[in-house]
C-alpha beads as a LAMMPS data file, in Angstrom:
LAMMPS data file: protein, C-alpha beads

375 atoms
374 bonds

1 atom types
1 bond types

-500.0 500.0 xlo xhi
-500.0 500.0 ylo yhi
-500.0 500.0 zlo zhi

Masses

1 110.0

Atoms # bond

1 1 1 -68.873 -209.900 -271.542
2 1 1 -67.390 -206.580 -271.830
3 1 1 -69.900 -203.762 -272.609
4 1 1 -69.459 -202.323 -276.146
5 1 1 -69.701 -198.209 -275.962
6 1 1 -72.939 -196.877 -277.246
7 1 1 -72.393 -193.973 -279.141
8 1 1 -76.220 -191.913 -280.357
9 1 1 -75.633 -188.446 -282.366
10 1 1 -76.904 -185.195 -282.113
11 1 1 -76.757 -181.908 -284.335
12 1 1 -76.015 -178.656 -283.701
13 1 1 -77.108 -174.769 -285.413
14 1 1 -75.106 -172.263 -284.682
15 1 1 -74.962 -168.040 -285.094
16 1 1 -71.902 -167.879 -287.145
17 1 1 -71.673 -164.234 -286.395
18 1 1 -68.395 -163.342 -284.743
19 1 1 -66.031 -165.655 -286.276
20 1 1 -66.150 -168.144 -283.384
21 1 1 -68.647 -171.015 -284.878
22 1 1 -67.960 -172.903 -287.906
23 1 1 -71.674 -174.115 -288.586
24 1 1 -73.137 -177.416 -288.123
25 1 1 -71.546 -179.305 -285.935
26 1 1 -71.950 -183.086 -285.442
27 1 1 -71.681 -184.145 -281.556
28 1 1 -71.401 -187.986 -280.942
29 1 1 -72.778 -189.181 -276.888
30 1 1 -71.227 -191.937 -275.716
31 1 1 -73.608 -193.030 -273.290
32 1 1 -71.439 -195.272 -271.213
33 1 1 -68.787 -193.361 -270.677
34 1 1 -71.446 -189.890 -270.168
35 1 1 -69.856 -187.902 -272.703
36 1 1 -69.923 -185.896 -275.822
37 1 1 -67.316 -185.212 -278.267
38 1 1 -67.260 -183.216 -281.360
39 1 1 -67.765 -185.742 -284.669
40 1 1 -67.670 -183.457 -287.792
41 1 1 -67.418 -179.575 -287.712
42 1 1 -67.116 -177.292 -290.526
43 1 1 -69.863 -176.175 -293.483
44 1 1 -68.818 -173.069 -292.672
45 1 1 -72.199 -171.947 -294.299
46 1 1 -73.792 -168.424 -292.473
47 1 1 -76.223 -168.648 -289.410
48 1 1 -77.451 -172.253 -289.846
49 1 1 -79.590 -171.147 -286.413
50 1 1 -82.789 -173.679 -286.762
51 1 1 -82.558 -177.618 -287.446
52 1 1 -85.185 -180.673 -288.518
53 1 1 -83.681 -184.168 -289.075
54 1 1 -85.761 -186.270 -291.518
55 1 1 -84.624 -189.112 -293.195
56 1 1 -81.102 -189.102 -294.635
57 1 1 -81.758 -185.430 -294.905
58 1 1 -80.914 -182.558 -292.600
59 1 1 -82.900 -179.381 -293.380
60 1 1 -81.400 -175.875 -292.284
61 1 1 -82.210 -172.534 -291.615
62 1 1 -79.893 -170.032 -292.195
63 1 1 -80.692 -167.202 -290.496
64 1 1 -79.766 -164.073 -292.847
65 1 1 -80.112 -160.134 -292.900
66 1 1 -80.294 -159.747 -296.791
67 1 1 -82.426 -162.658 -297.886
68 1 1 -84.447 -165.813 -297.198
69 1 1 -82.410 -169.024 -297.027
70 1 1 -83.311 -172.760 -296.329
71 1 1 -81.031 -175.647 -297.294
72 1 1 -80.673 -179.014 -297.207
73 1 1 -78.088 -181.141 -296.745
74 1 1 -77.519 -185.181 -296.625
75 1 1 -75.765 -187.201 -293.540
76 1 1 -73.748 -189.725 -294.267
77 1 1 -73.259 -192.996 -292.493
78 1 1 -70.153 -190.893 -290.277
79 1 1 -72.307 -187.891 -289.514
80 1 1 -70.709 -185.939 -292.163
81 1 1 -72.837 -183.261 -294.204
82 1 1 -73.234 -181.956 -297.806
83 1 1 -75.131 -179.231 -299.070
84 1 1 -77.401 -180.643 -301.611
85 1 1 -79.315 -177.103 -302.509
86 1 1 -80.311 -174.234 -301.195
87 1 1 -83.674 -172.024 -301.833
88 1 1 -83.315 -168.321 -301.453
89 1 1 -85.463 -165.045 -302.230
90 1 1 -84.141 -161.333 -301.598
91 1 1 -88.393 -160.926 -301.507
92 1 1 -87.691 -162.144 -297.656
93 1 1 -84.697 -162.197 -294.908
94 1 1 -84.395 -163.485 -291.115
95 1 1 -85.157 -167.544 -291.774
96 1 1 -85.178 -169.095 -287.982
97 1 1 -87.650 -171.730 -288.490
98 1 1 -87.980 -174.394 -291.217
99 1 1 -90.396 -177.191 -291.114
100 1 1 -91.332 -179.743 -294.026
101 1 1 -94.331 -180.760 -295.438
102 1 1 -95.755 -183.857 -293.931
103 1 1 -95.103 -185.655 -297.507
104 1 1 -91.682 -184.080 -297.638
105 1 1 -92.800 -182.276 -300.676
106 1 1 -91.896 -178.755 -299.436
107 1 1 -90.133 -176.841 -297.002
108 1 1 -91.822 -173.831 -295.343
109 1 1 -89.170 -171.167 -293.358
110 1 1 -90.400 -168.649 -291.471
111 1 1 -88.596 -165.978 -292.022
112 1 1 -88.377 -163.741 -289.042
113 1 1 -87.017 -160.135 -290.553
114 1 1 -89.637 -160.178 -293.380
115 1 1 -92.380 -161.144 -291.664
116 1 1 -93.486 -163.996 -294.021
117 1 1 -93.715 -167.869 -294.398
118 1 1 -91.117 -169.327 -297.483
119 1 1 -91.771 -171.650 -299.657
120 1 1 -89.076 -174.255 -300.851
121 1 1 -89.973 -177.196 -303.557
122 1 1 -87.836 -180.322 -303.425
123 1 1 -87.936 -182.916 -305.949
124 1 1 -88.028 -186.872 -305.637
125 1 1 -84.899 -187.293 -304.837
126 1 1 -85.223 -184.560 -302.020
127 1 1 -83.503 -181.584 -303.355
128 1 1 -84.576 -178.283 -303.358
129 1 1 -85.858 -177.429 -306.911
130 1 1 -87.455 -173.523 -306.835
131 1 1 -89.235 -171.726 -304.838
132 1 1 -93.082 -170.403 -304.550
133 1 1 -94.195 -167.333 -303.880
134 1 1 -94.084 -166.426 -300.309
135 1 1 -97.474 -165.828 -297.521
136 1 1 -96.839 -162.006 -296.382
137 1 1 -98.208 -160.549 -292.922
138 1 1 -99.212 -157.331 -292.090
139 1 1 -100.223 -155.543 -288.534
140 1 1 -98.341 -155.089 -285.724
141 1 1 -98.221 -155.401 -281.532
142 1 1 -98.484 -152.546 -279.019
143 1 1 -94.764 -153.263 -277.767
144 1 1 -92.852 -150.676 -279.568
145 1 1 -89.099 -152.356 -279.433
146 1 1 -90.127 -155.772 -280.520
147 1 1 -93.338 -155.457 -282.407
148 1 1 -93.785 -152.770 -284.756
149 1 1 -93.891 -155.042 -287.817
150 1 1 -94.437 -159.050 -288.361
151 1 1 -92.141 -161.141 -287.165
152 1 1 -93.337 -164.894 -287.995
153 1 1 -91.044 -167.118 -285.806
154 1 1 -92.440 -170.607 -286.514
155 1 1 -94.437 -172.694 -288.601
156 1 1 -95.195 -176.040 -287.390
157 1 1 -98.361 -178.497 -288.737
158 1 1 -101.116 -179.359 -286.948
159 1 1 -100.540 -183.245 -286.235
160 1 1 -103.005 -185.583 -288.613
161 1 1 -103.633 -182.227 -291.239
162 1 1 -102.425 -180.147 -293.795
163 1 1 -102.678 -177.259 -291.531
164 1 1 -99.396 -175.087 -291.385
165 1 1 -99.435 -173.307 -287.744
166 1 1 -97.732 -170.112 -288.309
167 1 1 -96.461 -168.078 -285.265
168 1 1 -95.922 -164.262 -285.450
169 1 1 -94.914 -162.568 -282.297
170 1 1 -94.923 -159.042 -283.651
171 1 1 -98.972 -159.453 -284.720
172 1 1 -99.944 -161.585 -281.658
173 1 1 -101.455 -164.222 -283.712
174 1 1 -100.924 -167.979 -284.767
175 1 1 -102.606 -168.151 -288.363
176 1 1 -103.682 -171.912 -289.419
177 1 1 -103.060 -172.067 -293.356
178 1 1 -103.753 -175.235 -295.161
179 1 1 -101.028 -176.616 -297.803
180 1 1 -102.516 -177.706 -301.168
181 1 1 -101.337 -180.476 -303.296
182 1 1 -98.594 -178.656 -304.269
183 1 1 -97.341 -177.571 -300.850
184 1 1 -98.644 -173.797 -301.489
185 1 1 -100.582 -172.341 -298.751
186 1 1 -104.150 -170.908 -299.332
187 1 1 -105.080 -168.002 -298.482
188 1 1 -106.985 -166.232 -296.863
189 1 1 -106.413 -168.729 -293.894
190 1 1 -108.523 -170.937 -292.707
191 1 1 -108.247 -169.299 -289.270
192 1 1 -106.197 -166.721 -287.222
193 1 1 -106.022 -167.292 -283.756
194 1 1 -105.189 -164.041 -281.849
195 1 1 -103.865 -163.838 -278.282
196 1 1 -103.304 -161.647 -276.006
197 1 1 -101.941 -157.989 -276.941
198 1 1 -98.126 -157.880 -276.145
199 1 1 -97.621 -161.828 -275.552
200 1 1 -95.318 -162.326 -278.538
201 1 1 -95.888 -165.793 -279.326
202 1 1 -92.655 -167.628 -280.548
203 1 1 -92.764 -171.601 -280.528
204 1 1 -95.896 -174.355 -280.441
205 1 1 -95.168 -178.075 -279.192
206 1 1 -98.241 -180.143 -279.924
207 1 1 -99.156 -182.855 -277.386
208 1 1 -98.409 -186.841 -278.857
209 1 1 -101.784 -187.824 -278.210
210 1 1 -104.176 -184.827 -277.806
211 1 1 -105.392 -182.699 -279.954
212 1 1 -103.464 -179.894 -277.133
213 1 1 -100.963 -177.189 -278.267
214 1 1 -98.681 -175.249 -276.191
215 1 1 -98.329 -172.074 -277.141
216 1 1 -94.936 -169.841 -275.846
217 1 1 -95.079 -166.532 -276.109
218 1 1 -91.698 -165.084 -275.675
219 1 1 -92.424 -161.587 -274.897
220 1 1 -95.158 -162.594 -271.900
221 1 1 -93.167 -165.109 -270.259
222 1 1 -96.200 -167.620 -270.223
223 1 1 -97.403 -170.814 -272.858
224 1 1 -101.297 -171.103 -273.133
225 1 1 -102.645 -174.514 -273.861
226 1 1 -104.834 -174.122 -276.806
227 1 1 -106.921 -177.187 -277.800
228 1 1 -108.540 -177.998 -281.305
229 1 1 -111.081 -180.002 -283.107
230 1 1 -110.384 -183.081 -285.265
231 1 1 -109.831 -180.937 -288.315
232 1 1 -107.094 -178.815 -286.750
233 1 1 -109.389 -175.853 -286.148
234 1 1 -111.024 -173.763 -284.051
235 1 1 -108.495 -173.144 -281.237
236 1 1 -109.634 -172.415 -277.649
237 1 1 -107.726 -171.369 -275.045
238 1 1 -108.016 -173.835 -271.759
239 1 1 -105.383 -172.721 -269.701
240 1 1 -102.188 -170.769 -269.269
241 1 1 -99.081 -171.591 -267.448
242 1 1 -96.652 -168.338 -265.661
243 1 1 -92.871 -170.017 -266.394
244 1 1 -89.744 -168.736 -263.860
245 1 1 -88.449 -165.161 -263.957
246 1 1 -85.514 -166.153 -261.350
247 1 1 -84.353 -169.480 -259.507
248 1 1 -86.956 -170.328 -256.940
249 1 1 -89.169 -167.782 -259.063
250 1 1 -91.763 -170.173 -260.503
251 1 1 -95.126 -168.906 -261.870
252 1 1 -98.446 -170.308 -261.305
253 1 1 -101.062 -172.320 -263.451
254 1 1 -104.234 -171.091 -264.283
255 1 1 -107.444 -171.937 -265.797
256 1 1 -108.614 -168.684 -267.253
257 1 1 -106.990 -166.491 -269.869
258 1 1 -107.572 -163.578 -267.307
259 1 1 -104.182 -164.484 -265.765
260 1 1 -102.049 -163.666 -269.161
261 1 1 -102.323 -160.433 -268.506
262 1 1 -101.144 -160.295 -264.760
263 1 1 -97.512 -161.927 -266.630
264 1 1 -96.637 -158.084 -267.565
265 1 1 -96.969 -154.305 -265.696
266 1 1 -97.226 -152.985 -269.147
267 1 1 -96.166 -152.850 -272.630
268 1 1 -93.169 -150.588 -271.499
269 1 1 -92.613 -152.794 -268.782
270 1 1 -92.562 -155.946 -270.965
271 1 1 -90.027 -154.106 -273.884
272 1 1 -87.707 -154.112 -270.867
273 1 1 -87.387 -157.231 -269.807
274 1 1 -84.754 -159.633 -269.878
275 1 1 -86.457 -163.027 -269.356
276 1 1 -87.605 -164.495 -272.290
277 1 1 -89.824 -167.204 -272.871
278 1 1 -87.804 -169.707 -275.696
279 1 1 -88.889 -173.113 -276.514
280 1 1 -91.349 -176.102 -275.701
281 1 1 -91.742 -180.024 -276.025
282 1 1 -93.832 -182.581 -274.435
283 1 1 -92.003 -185.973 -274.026
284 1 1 -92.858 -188.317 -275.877
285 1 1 -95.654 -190.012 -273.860
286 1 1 -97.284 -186.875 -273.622
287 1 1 -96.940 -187.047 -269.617
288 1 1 -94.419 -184.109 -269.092
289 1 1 -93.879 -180.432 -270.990
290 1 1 -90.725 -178.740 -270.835
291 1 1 -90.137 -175.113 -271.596
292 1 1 -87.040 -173.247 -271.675
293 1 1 -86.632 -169.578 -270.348
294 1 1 -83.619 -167.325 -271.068
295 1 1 -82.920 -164.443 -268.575
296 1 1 -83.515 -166.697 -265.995
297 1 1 -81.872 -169.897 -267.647
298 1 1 -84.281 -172.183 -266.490
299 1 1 -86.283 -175.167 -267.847
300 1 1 -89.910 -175.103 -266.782
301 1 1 -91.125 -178.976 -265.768
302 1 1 -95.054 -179.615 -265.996
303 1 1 -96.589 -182.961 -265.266
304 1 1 -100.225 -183.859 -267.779
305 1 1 -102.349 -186.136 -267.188
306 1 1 -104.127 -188.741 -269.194
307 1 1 -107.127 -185.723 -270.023
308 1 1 -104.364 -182.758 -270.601
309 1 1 -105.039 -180.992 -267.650
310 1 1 -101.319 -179.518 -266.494
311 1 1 -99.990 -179.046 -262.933
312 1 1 -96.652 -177.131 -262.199
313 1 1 -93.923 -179.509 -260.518
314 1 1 -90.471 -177.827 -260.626
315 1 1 -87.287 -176.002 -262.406
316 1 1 -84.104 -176.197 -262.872
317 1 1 -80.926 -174.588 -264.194
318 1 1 -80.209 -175.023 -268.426
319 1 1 -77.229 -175.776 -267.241
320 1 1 -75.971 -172.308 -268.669
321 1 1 -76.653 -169.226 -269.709
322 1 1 -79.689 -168.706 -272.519
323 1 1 -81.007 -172.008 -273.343
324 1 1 -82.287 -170.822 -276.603
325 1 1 -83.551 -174.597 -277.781
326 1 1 -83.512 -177.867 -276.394
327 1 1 -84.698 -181.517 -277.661
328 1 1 -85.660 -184.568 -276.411
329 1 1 -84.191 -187.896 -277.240
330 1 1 -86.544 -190.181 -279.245
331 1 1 -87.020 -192.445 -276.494
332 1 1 -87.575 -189.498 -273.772
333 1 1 -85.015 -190.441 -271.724
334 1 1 -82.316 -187.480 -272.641
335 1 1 -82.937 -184.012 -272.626
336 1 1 -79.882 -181.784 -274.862
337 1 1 -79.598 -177.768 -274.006
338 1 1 -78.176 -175.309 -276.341
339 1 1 -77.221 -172.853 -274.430
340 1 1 -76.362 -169.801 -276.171
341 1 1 -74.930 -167.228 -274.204
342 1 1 -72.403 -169.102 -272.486
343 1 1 -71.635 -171.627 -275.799
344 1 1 -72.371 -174.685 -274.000
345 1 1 -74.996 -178.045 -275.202
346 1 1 -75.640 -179.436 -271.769
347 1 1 -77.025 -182.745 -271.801
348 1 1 -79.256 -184.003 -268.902
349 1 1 -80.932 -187.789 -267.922
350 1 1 -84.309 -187.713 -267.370
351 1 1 -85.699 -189.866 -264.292
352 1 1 -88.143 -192.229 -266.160
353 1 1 -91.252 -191.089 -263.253
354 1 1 -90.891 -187.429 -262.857
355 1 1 -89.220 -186.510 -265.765
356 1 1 -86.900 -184.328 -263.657
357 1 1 -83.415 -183.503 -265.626
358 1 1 -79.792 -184.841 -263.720
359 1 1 -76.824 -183.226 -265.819
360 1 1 -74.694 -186.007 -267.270
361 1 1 -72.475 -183.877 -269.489
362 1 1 -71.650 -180.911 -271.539
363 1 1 -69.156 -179.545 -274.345
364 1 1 -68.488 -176.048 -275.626
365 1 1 -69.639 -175.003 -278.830
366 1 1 -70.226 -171.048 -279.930
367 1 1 -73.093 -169.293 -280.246
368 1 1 -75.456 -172.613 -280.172
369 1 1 -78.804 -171.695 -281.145
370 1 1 -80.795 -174.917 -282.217
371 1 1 -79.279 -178.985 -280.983
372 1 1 -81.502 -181.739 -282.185
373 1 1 -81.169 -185.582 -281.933
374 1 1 -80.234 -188.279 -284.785
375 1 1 -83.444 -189.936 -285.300

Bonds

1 1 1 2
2 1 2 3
3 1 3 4
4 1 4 5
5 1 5 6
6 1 6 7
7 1 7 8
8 1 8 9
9 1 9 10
10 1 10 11
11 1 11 12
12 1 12 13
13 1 13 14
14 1 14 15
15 1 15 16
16 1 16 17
17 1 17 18
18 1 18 19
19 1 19 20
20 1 20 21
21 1 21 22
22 1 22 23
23 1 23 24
24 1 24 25
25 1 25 26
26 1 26 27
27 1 27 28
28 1 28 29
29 1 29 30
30 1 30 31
31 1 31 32
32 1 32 33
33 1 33 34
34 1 34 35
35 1 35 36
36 1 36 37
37 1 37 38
38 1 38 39
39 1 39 40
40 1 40 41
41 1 41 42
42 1 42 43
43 1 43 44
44 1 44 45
45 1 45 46
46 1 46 47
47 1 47 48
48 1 48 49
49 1 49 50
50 1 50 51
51 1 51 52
52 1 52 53
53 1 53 54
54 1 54 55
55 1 55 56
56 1 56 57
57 1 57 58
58 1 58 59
59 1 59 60
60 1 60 61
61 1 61 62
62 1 62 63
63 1 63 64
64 1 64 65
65 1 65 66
66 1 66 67
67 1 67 68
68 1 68 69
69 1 69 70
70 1 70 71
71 1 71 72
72 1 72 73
73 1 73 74
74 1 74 75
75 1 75 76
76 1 76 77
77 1 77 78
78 1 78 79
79 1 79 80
80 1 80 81
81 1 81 82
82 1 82 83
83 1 83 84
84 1 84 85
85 1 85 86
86 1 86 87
87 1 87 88
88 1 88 89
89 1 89 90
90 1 90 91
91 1 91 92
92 1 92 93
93 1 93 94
94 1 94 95
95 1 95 96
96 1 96 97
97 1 97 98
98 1 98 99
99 1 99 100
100 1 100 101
101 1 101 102
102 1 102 103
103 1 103 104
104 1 104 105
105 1 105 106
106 1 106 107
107 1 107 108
108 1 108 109
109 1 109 110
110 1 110 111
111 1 111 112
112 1 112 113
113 1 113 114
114 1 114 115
115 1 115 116
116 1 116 117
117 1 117 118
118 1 118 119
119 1 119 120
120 1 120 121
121 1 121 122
122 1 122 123
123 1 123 124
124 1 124 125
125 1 125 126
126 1 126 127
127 1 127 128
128 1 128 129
129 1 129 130
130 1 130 131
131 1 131 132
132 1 132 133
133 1 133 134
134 1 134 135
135 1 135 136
136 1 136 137
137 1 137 138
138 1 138 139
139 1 139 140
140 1 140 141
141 1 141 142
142 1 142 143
143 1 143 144
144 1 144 145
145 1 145 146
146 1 146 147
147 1 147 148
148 1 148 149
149 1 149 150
150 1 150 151
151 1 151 152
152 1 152 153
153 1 153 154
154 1 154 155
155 1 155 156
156 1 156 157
157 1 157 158
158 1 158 159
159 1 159 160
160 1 160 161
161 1 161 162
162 1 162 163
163 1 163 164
164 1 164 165
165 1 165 166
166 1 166 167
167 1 167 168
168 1 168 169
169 1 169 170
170 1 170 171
171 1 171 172
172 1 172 173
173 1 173 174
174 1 174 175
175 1 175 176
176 1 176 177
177 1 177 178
178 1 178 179
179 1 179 180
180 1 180 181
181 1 181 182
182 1 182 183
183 1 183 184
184 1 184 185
185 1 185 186
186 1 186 187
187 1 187 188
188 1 188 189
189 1 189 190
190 1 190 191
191 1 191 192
192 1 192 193
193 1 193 194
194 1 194 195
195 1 195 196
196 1 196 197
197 1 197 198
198 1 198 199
199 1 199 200
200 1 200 201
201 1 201 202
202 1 202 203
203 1 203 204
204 1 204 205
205 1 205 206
206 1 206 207
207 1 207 208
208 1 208 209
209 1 209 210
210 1 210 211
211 1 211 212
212 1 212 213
213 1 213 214
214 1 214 215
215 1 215 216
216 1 216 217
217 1 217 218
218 1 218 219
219 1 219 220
220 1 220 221
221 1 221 222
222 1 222 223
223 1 223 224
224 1 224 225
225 1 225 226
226 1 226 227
227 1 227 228
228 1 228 229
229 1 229 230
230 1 230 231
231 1 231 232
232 1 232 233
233 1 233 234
234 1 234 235
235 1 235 236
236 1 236 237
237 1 237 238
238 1 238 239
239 1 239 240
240 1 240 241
241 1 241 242
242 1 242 243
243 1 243 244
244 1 244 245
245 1 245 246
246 1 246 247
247 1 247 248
248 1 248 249
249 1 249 250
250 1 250 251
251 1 251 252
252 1 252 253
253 1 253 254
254 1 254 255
255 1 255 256
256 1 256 257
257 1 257 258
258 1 258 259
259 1 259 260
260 1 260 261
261 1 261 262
262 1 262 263
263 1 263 264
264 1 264 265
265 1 265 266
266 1 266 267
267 1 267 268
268 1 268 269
269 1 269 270
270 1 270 271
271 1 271 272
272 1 272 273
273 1 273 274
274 1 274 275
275 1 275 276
276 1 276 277
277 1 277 278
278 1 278 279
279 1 279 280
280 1 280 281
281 1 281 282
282 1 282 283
283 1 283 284
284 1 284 285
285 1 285 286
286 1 286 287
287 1 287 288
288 1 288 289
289 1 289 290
290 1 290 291
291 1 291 292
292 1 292 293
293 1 293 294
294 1 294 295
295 1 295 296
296 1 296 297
297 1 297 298
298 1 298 299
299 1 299 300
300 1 300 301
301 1 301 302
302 1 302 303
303 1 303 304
304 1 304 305
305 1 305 306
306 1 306 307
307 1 307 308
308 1 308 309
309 1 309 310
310 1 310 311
311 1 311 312
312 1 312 313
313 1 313 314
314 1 314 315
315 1 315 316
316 1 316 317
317 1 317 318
318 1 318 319
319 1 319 320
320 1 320 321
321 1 321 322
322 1 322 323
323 1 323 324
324 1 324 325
325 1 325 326
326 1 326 327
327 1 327 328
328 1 328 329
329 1 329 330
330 1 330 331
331 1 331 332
332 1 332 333
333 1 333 334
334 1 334 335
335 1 335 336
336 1 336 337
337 1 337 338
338 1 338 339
339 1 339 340
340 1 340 341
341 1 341 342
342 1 342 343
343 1 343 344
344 1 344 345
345 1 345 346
346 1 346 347
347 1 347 348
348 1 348 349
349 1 349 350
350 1 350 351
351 1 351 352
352 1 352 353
353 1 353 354
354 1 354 355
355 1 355 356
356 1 356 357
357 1 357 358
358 1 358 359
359 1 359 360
360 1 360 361
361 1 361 362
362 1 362 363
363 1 363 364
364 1 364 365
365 1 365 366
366 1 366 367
367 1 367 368
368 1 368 369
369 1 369 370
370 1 370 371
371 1 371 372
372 1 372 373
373 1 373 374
374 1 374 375
């Protein structure tokens, strides 16, 4: 019997900036022929830089100087998009991160410029219907270029709660708020986590199993592992792992949060670098954590086992030139690379033991900033 072409989809956020990108667009793998075509292209709406599929809806971050902006959009059965609302405040500007409430209630950005967390409501059918007030921070980081304000970069929930995790890499802090019935967040927070001065913490990937976070911190070059109680509180740093600063380059794991510091000469030192820590995941069964590192273009590989505790096995080339983002398939056994700086998604197999990444194919899209899987 002949074998029938499987085709699975992914989508990709772009930086619209420039003229070269025309938004979303819609990739379709065909995974027995190993390769990746462009489905639908064209919403043509501003810096739609960060991505979350949920159910026939695609939420968006649009990543603007002058104001707040998260939108959503449906996917029809061809992959093709419409806007179905947006949410915007000229309160708040710089949107790179949206996640939803674990009810789909709300949508929370984190607007980058502003230094705040957004607020979107949606309705029952899904669409955005007004937005409430937004959670403002204040302080600042002793790195002069990159943290002189707030600059929240992500807000992901603690698995099982109604804790929002919000990272700001200009205050060196990950503040825990919880989300009431309405999707509002209470303040003050339940707790602010602080780390290390002049780490910059960006992205958190929370283990499948246990109660284990991954911290990046963009400006440091290094993720600590962070575990929490049941409730989603009281963070405590177990361990930190050093990612790549060149090919061949690889840092070193270590138990005590005395080693953060030895990631950077100084705060001068660190304003001046070029490698940049980006983003994290753990694969699905919890046994492997990737993290992706621009400046150097690699993608960090550690192996966990069944208790959490990490060991460093390899890493290897993006594929291209500042892998901004990356995702894992549902199943773990693709791994897609938006590569930024050289406008490429790379897609890689993963071996099903090591988890170690074998490039299977790649297509050129501008400016890709964010590439996430359908389903």
């Amino acid at each position: 019997m002949e074998q029938l072409p499987r085709s699975r989809r992914l989508f990709v956020g772009t930086y619209t900036d420039g003229g070269a990108s025309e938004g979303i667009y819609v990739l379709a793998f065909n995974e027995f022929e190993r390769s990746l075509r462009v489905e639908h292209v064209g919403t043509h709406a501003p810096n739609p830089s960060f991505l979350v599929r949920s159910g026939s809806a695609l939420y968006v971050a649009h990543e603007l100087a002058d104001r707040s902006c998260l939108a959503v959009y449906s996917v029809a059965d061809d992959g093709s998009l419409a806007c179905r609302g947006t949410c915007s405040s000229p309160a708040d500007a710089g949107t790179c991160f949206v996640a939803a409430h674990p009810d789909g209630r709300c949508l929370y950005g984190a607007n980058y410029e502003s230094g705040s967390v957004g607020l979107c409501l949606l309705a029952a059918n899904g669409n955005p219907c007004g937005g409430l007030p937004s959670v403002r921070h204040a302080g600042s980081g002793p790195n002069r270029a990159r943290q002189s304000a707030p600059h929240v970069h992500s807000a992901s929930f603690v698995p099982g709660t109604a804790l929002l995790a919000v990272a700001d890499l200009g205050c060196d802090t990950v503040t825990l708020y919880r989300a009431d019935a309405t999707g509002a967040l209470e303040t003050p927070p339940v707790e602010t986590v602080h780390v290390p001065a002049g780490s910059g913490p960006r992205m958190l990937a929370f283990h499948p199993r246990l109660p284990l976070a991954g911290l990046v911190n963009e400006l440091a070059d290094d993720v600590l592992l962070l575990r929490f109680d049941r409730a989603g509180r009281h963070w405590e740093q177990i361990g930190c792992l050093e990612l790549p600063t060149a090919p061949g380059k690889r840092g070193a794991l270590n138990g005590s949060s005395d080693a953060v510091g030895a990631t950077q000469d100084d705060t001068t030192a660190a304003s001046e670098r070029t490698v940049l820590a980006a983003h994290p995941a753990f694969s699905p069964d919890g046994r492997h954590l990737y993290v992706s590192v621009r400046g150097s273009d690699r993608i960090a590989l550690f192996n966990f086992d069944a208790s959490g505790n990490a060991s460093l096995q390899a890493d290897y080339s993006s594929g291209g030139r500042g892998p901004r983002h990356f995702s894992l398939s549902p199943a773990g056994d693709h791994l897609a690379v938006a590569n930024q700086d050289s406008g490429e998604v790379v897609l890689f197999a993963l071996d099903a033991v090591s988890g170690a990444p074998r490039e299977e194919t790649r297509i050129a899209v501008p400016q890709p900033s964010c590439v996430i899987w359908d389903g």
